[in-house]
C-alpha positions in Angstrom: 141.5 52.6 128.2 138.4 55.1 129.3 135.5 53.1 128.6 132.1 54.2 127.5 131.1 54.4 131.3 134.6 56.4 132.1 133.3 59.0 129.1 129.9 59.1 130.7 131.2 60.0 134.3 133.8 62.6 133.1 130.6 64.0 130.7 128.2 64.2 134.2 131.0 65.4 136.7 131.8 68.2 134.1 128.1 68.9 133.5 127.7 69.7 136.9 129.8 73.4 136.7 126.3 74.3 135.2 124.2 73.2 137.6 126.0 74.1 140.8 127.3 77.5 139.5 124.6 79.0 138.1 122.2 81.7 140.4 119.3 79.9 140.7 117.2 83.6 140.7 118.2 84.7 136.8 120.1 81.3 135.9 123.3 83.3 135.3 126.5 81.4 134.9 129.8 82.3 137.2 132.3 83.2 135.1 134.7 80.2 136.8 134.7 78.6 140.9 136.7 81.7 142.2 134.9 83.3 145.2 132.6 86.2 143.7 133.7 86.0 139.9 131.2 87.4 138.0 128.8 85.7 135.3 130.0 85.0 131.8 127.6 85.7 128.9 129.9 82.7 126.9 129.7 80.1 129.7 125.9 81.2 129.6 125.7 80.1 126.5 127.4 76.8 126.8 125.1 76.3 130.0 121.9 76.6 127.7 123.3 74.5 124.9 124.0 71.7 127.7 120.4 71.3 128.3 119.9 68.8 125.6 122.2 66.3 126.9 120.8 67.3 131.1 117.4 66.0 129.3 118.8 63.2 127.3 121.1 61.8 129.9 118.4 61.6 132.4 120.2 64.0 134.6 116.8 66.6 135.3 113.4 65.6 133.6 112.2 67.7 130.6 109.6 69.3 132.0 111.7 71.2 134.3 114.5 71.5 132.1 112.2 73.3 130.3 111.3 76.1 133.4 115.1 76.6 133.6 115.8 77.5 130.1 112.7 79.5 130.2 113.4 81.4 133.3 116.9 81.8 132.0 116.0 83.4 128.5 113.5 85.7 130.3 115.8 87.5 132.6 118.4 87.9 129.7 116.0 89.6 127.3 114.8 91.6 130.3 118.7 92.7 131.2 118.8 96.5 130.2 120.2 97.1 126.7 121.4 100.9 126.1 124.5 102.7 125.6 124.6 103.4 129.3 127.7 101.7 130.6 126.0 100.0 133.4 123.5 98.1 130.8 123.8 94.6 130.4 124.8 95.0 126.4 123.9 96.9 123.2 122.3 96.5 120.1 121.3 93.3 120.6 124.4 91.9 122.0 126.1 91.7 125.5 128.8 92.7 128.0 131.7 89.8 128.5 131.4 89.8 132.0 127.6 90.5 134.0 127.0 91.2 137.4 125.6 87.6 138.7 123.0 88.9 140.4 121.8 91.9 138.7 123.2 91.3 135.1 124.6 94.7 134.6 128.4 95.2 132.9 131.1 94.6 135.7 135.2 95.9 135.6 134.1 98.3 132.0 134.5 95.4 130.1 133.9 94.7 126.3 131.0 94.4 124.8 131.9 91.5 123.1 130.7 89.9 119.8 131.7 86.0 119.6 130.8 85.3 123.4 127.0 86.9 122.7 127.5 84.6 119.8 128.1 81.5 122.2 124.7 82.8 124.1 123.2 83.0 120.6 124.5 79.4 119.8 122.9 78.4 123.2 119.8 79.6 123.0 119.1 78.6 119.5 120.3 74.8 120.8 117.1 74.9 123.2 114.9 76.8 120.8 115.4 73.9 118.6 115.1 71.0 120.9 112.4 72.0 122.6 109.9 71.8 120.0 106.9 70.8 121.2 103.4 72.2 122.2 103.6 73.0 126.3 103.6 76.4 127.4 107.4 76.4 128.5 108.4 74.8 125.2 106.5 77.3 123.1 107.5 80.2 125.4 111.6 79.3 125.0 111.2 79.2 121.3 109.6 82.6 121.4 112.4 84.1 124.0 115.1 82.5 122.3 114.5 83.7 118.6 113.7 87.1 120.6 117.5 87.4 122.3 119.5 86.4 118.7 117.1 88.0 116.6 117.5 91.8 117.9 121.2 91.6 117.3 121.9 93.8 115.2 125.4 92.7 113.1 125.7 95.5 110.5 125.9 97.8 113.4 129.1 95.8 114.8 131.0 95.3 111.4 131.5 99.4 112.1 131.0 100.9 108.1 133.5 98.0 107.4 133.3 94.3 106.1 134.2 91.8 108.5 132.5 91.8 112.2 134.8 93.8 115.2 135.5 92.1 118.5 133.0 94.2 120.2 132.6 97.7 121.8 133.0 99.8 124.8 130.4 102.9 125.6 133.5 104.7 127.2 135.8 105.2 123.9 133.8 103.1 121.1 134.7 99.8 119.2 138.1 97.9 119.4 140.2 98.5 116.8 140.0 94.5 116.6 138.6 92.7 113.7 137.4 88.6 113.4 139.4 87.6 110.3 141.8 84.4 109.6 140.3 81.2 110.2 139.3 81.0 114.2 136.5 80.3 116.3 134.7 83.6 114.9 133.8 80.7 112.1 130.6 80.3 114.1 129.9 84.4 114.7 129.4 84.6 110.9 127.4 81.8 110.2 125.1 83.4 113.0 125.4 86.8 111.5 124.4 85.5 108.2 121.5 83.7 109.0 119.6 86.6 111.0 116.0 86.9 109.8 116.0 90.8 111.0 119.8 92.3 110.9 121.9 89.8 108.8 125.5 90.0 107.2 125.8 90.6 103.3 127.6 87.4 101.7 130.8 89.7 101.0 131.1 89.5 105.1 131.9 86.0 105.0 134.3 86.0 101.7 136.1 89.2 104.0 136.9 86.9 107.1 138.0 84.0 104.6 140.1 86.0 102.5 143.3 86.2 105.0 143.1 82.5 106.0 146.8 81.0 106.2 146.8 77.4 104.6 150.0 75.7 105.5 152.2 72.9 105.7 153.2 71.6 109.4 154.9 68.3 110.0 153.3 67.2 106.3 150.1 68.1 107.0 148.2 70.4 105.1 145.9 72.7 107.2 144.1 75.5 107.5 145.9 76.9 110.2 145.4 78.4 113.6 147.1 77.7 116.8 145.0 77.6 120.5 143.1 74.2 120.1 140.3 75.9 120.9 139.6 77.7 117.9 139.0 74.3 115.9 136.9 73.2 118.5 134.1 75.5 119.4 132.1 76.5 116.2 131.7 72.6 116.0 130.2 72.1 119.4 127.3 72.9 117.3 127.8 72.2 113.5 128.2 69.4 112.6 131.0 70.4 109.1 131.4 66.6 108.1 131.0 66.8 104.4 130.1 69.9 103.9 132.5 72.6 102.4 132.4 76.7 101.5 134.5 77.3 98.3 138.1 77.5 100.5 137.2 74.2 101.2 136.2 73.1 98.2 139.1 74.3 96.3 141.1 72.0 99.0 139.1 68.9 98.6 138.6 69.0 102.3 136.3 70.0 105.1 136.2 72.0 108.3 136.0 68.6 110.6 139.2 66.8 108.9 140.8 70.3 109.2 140.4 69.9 112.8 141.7 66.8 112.5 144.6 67.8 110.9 144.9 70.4 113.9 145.0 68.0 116.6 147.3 66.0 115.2 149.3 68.9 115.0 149.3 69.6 118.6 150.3 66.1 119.7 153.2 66.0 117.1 154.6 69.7 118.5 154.0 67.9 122.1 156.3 64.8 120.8 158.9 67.1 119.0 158.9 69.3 122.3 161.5 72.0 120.6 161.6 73.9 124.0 162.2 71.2 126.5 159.1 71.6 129.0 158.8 68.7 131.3 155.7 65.8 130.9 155.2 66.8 126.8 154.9 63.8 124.9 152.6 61.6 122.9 150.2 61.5 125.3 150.6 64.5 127.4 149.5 68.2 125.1 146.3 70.5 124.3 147.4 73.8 124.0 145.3 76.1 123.7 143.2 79.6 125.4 143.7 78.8 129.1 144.9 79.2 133.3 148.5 79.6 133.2 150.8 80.1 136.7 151.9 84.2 136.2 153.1 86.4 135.1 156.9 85.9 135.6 160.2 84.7 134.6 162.3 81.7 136.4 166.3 80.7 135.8 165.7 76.6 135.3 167.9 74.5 135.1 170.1 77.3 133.5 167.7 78.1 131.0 165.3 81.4 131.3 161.4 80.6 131.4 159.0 82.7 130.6 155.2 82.1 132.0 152.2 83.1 131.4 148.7 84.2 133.2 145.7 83.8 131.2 146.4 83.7 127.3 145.8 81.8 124.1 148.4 79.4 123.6 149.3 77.4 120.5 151.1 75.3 118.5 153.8 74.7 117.0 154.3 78.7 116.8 153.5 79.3 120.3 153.3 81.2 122.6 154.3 78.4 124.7 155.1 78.3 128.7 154.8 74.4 129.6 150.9 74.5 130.0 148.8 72.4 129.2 145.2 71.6 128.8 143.1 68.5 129.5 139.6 69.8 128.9 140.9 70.8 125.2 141.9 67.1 124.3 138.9 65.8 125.6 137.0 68.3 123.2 139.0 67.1 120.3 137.3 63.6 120.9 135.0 63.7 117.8 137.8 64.6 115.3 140.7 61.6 116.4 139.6 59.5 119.2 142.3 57.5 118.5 144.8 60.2 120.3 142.6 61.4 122.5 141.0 58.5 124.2 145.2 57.6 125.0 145.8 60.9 126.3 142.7 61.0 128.5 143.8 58.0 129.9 147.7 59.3 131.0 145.9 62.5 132.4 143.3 60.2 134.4 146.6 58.6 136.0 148.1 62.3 136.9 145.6 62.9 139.4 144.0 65.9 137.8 140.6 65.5 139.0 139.1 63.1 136.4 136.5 61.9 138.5 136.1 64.6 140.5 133.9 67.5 140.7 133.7 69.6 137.5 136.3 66.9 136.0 139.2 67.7 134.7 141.3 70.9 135.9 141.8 73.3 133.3 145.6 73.5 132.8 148.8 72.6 135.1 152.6 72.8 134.1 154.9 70.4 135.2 158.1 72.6 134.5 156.7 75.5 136.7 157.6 73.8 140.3 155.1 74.4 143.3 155.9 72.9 146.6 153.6 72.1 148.7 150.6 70.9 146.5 149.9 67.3 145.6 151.4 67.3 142.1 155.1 68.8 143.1 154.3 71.5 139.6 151.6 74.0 139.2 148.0 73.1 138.5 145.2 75.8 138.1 143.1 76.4 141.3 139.9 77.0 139.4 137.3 75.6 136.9 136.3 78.0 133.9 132.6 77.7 132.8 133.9 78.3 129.1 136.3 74.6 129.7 133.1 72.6 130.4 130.8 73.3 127.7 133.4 72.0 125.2 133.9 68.7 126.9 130.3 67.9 127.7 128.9 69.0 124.2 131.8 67.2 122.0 131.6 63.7 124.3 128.2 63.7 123.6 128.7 64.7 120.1 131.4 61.6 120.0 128.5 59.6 121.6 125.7 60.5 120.2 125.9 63.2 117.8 123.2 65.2 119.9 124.2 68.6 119.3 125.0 68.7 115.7 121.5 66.7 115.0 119.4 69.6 117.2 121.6 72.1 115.2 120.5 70.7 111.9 117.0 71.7 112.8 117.6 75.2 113.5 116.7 77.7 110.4 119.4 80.2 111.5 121.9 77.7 111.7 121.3 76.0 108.1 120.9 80.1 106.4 123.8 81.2 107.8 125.7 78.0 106.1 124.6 78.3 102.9 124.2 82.1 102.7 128.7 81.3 103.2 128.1 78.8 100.3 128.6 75.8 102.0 127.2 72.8 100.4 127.1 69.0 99.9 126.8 66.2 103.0 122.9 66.8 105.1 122.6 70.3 103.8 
């Protein structure tokens, strides 16, 4: 089985996305290892909040920890914000994708709410941990209540309740709304708790109101189906024992909800109602992710139908074969008891465990490739967005860095109860 010291290695290989793939000028954060991809404000975001456990883990010493978050949070509250289509974001928030050396919008692409909320998250992880009295210190606390505290969330619910996925200066904001239960859990709790711009409660009762609570394999959940959305609102909240009034009408929380969720995906895995090769008990993690094209193949006399990048789930799909191991490894906190099995099968398929950045993002074993190692398809690149998760939730299994920082941070516990959560450390 992984040990402690397997954990620890997976933790630091994975860590070091963020330190090799980051432009040492502005501290901007390539979008994944492709040649010339552009910065992500998300992976950003998950860089800064990965500072903590750098520090903690004795991986760079504090003091110059410090100088990069610093140097970071300065060029992004510099980055032009305007309605100009070559700024770096609007109102507050930013452009998906950023030039990595200049910072500007690249490709006219959204300006996008829940990844500025990922940068949000992050830099209100090192305004929190870095509390104390030296110049840097004091100066990242002052930059990074700066950067979340201009947003400006009325302005992106457009006249209506619940937040939209962003904006575009060419033909205005997408029609596109966060509501259902998903990862936008954490872009309200952010919106609420703003000191200058925040959401009225009615926000937050708006994005609850069309959550689906179901039964799946006799497990009640509230459900959603890409892993991913269970996982990432959590990298920084710790939800044990505390509940809004959904959950409290459920006697439950958002952390056994997760729970629930991953056992979910490992029972569709084990059922396998479409037949893709290598799903089992310990072999799923489906979820927002790589995939091997666009395109349709005749095997084995059955039609497949696959998949570029998309959110997957389960059981509902959509579902193409893939597979993630950097979700599974995120799911750690919430039932180690399946994941530390399933880390171990992936560790024997040769998918990079050890290696640099860890873990590749997805393969598929049904899609054949000849010529590579594996005999099946296995993503070429690492996504900055697929490490965060796996560094911040090991060391939230180990530890419980991230959700202790978090507790610290006034945004953080306003936005929660200003939802009406209650009970457990609040």
């Amino acid at each position: 089985m992984p040990t402690e010291q397997d954990l620890g290695r997976l933790q630091f290989t994975t860590l070091l996305y963020y330190l090799q793939c980051t432009n040492p000028d502005n501290g901007l954060v390539r979008d994944k290892t492709e040649p010339n991809a552009p910065a992500s404000i998300a992976a950003i975001g998950m860089a800064l909040a990965t500072i903590p456990v750098v520090v903690e883990r004795g991986v760079i010493i504090r003091k110059f920890a410090a100088k990069i978050a610093r140097k970071r949070l300065e060029f992004l509250l510099g980055c032009p914000q305007g309605p100009e289509p070559d700024a770096s974001g609007y109102k507050g928030f930013f452009y998906h994708f950023l030039d990595i050396e200049t910072g500007r919008r690249v490709w006219e692409c959204e300006l996008s709410t829940i990844d500025s909320a990922f940068l949000f998250a992050g830099a209100l992880t090192a305004a929190a941990y870095f509390d104390g009295e030296d110049a840097d210190e004091a100066k990242i606390r002052m930059l990074a209540n700066a950067l979340y505290e201009r947003a400006d969330w009325n302005w992106a619910c457009d006249h209506g309740l619940t937040l939209t996925h962003g904006w575009r200066p060419e033909s205005g904001f997408i029609p596109y709304r966060w509501r259902g239960y998903d990862e936008g859990l954490l872009l309200y709790i952010l919106g609420l708790g703003s000191p200058t711009h925040p959401l009225p409660p009615e926000a937050y009762a708006a994005y609850t109101e069309s959550y689906e609570w179901r039964n799946i394999y006799g497990r009640e959940l509230l459900y959603s189906g890409p892993l991913f959305t269970h996982q990432l609102s959590h990298m920084w909240i710790d939800f044990r024992g505390i509940r809004d009034a959904f959950m409290r009408d459920r006697d439950t929380d958002y952390f056994q909800n997760s729970r629930q969720a991953t056992y979910v995906q490992q029972e569709y895995a084990i059922r396998n109602p479409m037949n893709f090769r290598g799903y089992g008990e310990h072999c799923w993690g489906f979820t927002a992710c790589d995939g091997p094209g666009w395109t349709k193949k005749q095997l084995d006399g059955v039609e497949r139908e696959f998949f570029d990048y998309i959110a997957r789930g389960a059981p509902f799909g959509p579902d193409d074969g893939t597979v993630s191991p950097w979700v599974v490894v995120a799911s750690l906190p919430f039932a180690p008891e399946i994941v530390i099995p399933t880390v171990r099968n992936f560790a024997q398929m040769n998918l990079g465990m050890t290696h640099l950045y860890g873990f590749k993002p997805s393969f598929n074993q049904t899609y054949a490739v000849e010529g590579n190692d594996a005999g099946w398809w296995v993503s070429p690149y690492h996504f900055g967005i697929d490490q965060g998760p796996v560094v911040l939730m090991i060391e939230n299994f180990r530890t419980g860095l991230l959700w202790n920082i978090m507790r610290r941070s006034q945004p953080i516990v306003t936005g929660l109860r200003r939802a009406g959560f209650t009970g457990g450390w609040l």
